[in-house]
N, C-alpha and C positions, 0 to 999 in steps of 0.2 A: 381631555377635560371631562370632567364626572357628570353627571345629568341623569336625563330622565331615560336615556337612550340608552344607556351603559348598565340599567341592569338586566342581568342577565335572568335567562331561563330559571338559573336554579335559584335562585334570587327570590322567584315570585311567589314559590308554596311557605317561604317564612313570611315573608310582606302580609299574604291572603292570612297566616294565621295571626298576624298582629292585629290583623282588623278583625275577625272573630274574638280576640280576646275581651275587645270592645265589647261585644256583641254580648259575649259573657256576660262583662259588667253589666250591663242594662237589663239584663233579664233581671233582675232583682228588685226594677222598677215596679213593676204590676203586682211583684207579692210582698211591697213595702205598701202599693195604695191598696190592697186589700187588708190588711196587716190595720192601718190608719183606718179603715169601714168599718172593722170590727170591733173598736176601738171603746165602742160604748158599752157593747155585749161583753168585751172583756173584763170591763170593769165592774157591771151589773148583771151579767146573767142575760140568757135565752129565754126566760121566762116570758108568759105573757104577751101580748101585741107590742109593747114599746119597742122590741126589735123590729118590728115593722115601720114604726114612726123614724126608727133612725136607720133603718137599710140595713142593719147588720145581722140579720136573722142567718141561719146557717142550719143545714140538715145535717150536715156532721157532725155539727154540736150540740145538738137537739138530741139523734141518734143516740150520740155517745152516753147522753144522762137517762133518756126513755130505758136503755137495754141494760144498762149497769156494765157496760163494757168494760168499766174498770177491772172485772174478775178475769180478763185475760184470752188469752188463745183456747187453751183448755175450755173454760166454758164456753166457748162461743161452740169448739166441735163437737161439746155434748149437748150442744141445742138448747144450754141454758141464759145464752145471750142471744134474743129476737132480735139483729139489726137485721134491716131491710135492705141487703144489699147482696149481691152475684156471692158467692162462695168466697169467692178468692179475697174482693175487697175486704169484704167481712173479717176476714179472717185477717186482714194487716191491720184493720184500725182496732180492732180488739186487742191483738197483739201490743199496738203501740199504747192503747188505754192501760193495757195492761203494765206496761212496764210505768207508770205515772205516779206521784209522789203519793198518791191513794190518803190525801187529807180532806177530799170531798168529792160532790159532783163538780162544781165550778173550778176546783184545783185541774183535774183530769180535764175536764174539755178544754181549760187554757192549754192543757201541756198537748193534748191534740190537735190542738191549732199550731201550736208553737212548734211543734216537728211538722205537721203538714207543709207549713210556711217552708222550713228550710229545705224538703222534699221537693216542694213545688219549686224553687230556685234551679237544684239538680237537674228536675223532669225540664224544664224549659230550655236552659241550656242545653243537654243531651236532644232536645227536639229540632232545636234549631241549627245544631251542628248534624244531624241527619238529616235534614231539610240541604244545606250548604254542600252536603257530598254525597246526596244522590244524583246519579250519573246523568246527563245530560239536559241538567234541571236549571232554571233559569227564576227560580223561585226566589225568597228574597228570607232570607233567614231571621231577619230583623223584627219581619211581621210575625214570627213566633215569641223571638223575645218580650218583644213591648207589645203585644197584642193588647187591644183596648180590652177588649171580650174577656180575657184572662183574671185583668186585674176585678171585671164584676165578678167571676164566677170559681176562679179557683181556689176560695174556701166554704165553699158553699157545702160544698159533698165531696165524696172520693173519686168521683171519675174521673180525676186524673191519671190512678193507674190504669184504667183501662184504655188513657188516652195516648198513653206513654206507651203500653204495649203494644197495642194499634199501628202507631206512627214506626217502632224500632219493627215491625214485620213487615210494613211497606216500604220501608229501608234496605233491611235486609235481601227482600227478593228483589229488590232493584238493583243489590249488589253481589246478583248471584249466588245465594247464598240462601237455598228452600227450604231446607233443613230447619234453620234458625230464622226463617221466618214463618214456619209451624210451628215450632215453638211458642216462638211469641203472641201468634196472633191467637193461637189455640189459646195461651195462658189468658190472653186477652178476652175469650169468650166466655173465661169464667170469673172475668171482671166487671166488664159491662158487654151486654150481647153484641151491637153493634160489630163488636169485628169479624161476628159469623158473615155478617154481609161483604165483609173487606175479604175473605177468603174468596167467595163468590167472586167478586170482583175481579182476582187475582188471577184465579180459572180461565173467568172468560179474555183476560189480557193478555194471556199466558196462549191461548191459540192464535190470536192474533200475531203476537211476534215469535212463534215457532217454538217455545219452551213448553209446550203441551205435557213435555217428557217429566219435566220436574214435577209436576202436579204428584205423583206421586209420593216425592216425598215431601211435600208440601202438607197434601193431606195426613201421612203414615205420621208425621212427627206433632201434627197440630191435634191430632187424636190422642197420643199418646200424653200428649203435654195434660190433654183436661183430666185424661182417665188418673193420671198421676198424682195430680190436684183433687179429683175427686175420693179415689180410694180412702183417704181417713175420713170422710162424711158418710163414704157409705157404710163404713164401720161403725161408727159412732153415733151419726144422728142423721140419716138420709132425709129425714126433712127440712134438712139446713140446709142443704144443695140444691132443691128446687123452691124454696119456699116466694123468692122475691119473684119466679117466674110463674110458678103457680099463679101467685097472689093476682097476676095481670091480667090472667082472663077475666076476673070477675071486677077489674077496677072500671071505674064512669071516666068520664072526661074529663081528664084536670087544666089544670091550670098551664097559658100558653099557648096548646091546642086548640087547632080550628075549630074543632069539635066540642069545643067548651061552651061555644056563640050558643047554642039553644040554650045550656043550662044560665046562661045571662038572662034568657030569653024568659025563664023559668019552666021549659018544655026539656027537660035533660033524654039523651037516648040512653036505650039500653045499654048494659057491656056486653051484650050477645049480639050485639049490630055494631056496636065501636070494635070491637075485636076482628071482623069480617072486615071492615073498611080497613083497616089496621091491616088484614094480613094481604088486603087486596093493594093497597100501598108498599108493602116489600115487594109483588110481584110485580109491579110495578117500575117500582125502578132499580129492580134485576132485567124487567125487559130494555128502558130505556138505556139502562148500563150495557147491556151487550150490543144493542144498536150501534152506540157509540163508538164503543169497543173494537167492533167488527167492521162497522159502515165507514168510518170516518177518514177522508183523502189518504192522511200518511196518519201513522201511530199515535196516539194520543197517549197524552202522559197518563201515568196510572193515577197519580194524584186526582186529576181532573174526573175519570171515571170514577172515582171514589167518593169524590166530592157529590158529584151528582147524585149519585146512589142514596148515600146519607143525607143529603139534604131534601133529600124526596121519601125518605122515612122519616123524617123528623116532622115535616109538616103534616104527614097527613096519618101520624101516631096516634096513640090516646092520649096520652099528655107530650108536652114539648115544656118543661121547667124549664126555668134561669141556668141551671149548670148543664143542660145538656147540650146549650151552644159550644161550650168548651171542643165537643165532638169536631168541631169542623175548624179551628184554629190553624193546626197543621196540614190539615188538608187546602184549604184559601193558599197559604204559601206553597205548598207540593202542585198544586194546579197552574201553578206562574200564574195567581191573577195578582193586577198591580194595584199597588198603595193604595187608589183612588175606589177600586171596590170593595177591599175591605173597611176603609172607613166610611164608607155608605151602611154599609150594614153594620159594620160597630154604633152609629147615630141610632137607625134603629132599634139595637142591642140595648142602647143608654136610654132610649124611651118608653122603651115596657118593662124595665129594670125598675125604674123608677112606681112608672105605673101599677104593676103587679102588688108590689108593700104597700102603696098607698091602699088598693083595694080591698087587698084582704085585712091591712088595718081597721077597716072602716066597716068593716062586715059586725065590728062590735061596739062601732060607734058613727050612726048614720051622722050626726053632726060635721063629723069630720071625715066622712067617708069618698073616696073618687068614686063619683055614680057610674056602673055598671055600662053603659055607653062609651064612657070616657076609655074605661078600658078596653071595652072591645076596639077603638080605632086606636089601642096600642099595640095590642097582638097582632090585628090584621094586618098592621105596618112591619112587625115581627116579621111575620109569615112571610109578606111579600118580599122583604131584605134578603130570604132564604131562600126563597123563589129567583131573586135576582141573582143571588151567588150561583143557582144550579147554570140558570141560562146564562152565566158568563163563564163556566167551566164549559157548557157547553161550546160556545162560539169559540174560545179558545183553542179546546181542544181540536176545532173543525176548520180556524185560520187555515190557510195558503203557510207551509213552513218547511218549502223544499218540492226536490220529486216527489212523484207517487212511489209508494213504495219497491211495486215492483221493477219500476226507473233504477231506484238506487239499488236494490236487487243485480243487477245486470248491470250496472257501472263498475260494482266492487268485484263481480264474475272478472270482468274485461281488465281490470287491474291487476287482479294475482294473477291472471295470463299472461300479463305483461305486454298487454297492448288491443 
């Protein structure tokens, strides 16, 4: 008699991919509601504060009309399209302005959204089926698909490539495979920086569980990947390849950042003391990351060290924008934290979301402005949401989940001795 008992073994990698298919499907949910947010911008333009009144404001699309990116790949590598973006980025949404029905500004930033959208579909999908089959991960794939965070921020800007690279070199080294997670995370660093920190990361995980060896080519292919990427800017316009990292030394507190509370205050600090704090915040939680890393009972998932790391550069940066939560999407799922923490900090997420447009709407019309207080106890609620994802990557990773490791060390010795 057929039942629940009867299927077998091999039975169960088709089963698991029926339900991934799902999984698929719904990823299309968060870039249909951002799709529908944009909705007003689309029809009227980025102009202006009213994308502020109606939430649909966008740096990508904003970007794309400021630099005249409609002129293409070509002029973005001879330095004649200023978008403010890592190399790499730069160079795809140029690319894709470029290929656009070239009947206006508002023609080209629709058709940039409208391949972004279908991009953003792919990248999510492909995230959440690397989340699903990294190896001993107990993470939840679901929470990439429909990630609430997603649908605020994934057309804001382009960091999605550099979130999508990130995420397939934290994959890949999971899946033995250092090579092609240089690669990726190299190409990553010339997308958005943050994955130089996920190499770090990688390093310090990599002595912990004995693969010290692969660092090598971990490093050797992740250097090669930038130098690759870099070569035609050095040629052509070398101040296109540092321009958006230049620019950061001398930028002030933006928006998001903790560091922004004075300039609410109307006391703003230097960017020659935001920049110190800023880099004393990477050393930072490169040191807690290796604590982690190295101290922690039995292994900790690399997600979770990851997690931490960046969530501890994000708060305590110069700025922390609306899209650069995107950053820790896949990481919340890679860390196995469960449903009930990411939507604490997604509610967070949806209440400085809100708050931010209202604010800067209102910088041009105190009438209808959210008073500068209001915002700050939306940020700090911000902050503290990401403050709480580190200490729950923390605690997780530091749970009771087995022997210690040199336990299991010397149980697997006594096995292939065969007793």
């Amino acid at each position: 008699m057929a039942g629940p008992a009867a299927v077998t073994h091999r039975d169960r990698p088709r089963i698991a991919d029926s339900g991934f298919a799902v999984v698929a499907l719904l990823a299309a949910l968060p870039v249909l509601a951002a799709l529908w947010k944009q909705g007003p911008c689309l029809d009227d333009g980025w102009g202006g504060t009213e994308p502020f009144w109606r939430f649909c404001y966008s740096d990508l699309a904003v970007g794309v009309q400021s630099a005249e990116a409609e002129r293409g790949l070509t002029a973005y590598l001879s330095g004649d399209v200023p978008l403010d973006h890592p190399p790499l980025t730069g160079a795809v949404v140029s690319f894709i302005a470029g290929l656009g029905p070239g009947e206006g500004p508002l023609a080209t930033q629709r058709w940039v959204l409208g391949v972004w959208a279908v991009l953003a579909v792919v990248a999510l999908v492909l995230m959440a089926w690397w989340v699903r089959t990294t190896p001993g991960h107990r993470g939840d794939a679901l929470q990439v698909a429909v990630a609430p965070v997603a649908a605020l921020t994934i057309l804001l800007s382009p960091d999605l490539l550099g979130v999508v690279l990130a995420t397939g070199g934290l994959w890949a080294w999971s899946r033995r495979h250092p090579a092609v997670a240089g690669v990726l995370l190299g190409a990553g660093v010339t997308a958005r920086t943050y994955p130089a920190l996920l190499l770090l990361v990688v390093a310090v995980h990599a002595w912990r569980t004995g693969r010290e060896r692969e660092l090598v080519r971990l490093g050797g292919s992740a250097l090669a990947a930038v130098i690759a990427i870099a070569i035609p800017f050095l040629l052509l316009s070398p101040g296109t390849l540092t321009r958006s990292w230049s620019t950061w030394l001398d930028t002030p507190a933006g928006l998001g950042s903790v560091w922004y509370l004075p300039t609410l205050a109307g006391s703003p600090w230097a960017p020659t003391v935001l920049t110190v704090v800023a880099a004393l915040g990477i050393g930072v939680a490169i040191v807690l990351a290796a604590l982690l890393a190295l101290g922690a009972p039995s292994t900790p998932r690399l997600g979770a060290v990851a997690l931490l790391a960046v969530a501890i550069v994000l708060v305590s940066g110069k700025s922390f924008p609306v899209q650069a939560s995107l950053w820790l999407v896949p990481l919340v799922a890679l860390a196995g934290l469960r449903w009930r923490d990411h939507v604490v900090w997604a509610l967070a997420e949806a209440v400085h979301f809100v708050a931010v447009w209202l604010y800067l709407a209102g910088l041009e019309n105190s009438d209808r402005s959210l008073p500068a207080s209001w915002y700050a106890v939306a940020l700090l609620l911000r902050v503290a949401a990401v403050c709480f994802l580190a200490i729950r990557a923390w605690q997780t990773a530091t749970a009771p989940s087995g022997e210690p490791d040199d336990l299991k060390s010397r149980l697997r010795q006594v096995e292939a001795g065969g007793g």
